[in-house]
N, C-alpha and C positions, 0 to 999 in steps of 0.2 A: 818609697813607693812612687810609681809613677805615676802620672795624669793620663795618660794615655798609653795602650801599648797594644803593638801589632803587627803584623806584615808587612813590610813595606809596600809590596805592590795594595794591600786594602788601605794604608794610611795614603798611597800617591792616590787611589780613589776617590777619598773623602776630602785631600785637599782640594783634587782639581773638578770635586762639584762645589769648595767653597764651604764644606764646612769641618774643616777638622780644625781651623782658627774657635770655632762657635764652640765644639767640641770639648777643647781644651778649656777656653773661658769656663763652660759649665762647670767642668771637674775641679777647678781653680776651685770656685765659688764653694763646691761640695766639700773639698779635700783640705782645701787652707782656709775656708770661712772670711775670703777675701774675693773684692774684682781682681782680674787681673789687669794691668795697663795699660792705657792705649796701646805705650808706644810697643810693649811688649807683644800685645796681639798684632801688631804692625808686623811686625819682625817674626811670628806665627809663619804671616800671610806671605812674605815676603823670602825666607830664608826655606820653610819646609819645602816646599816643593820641587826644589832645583836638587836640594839633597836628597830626596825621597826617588822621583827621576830617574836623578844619576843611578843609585843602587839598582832600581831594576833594568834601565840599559844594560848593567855592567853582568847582569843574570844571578841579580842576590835577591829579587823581587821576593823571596821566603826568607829571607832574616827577620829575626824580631829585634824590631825598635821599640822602644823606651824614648818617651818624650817627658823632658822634665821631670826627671830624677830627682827626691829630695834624699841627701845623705842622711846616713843615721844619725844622730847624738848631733845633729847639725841644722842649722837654718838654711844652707845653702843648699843647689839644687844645681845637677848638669843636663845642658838641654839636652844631647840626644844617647842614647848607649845602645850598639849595636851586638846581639847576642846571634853566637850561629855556629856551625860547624864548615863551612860551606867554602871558609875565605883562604884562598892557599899563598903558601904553602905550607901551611900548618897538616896537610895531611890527615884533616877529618878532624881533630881533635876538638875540644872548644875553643872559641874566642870570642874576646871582649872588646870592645871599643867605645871610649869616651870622646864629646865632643863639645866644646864651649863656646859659644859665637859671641858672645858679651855685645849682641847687634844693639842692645836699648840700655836706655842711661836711667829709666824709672823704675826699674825693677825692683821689687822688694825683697 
């Protein structure tokens, strides 16, 4: 399950008034019954929006992200997975996309 998930152009909304970092903290707090870490909310603040951005420059602003994936049967978690039909040349079909920044060293 994710912490977050959404269109990209509504997650680039939320980071660039500042709070889709606060966001994700809450859902941490709700989902894993943990803070999440500085340095990891740093790297939120720091990493989402340039990726978030880019996708809707590039005219993917309706794909859906997944922020903070936890796997199943797993403790682990991929920061971002992008779902869509949109990305060529796949021809419409579905696609998936994983992506792991390992930007913070506190992460639990």
């Amino acid at each position: 399950m994710a912490l977050i998930r959404g269109s990209a152009r509504y997650l680039l909304i939320e980071a660039q008034a500042g709070r889709l970092h606060q966001l994700l903290s809450e859902q941490a707090r709700h989902q894993w019954e943990h803070q999440a870490g500085a340095g990891e909310v740093r790297s939120w603040m720091r990493s989402l929006p340039p990726l978030l951005n880019e996708l809707v420059d590039s005219g993917l602003g309706d794909i859906e992200v997944l922020l903070e994936h936890k796997l199943p049967h797993s403790p682990k978690r991929v920061d971002v997975i992008l779902c869509g039909v949109r990305f060529p040349p796949n021809g419409g079909r579905g696609f998936y996309a994983a992506e792991e920044s390992a930007a913070w060293s506190d992460r639990s």
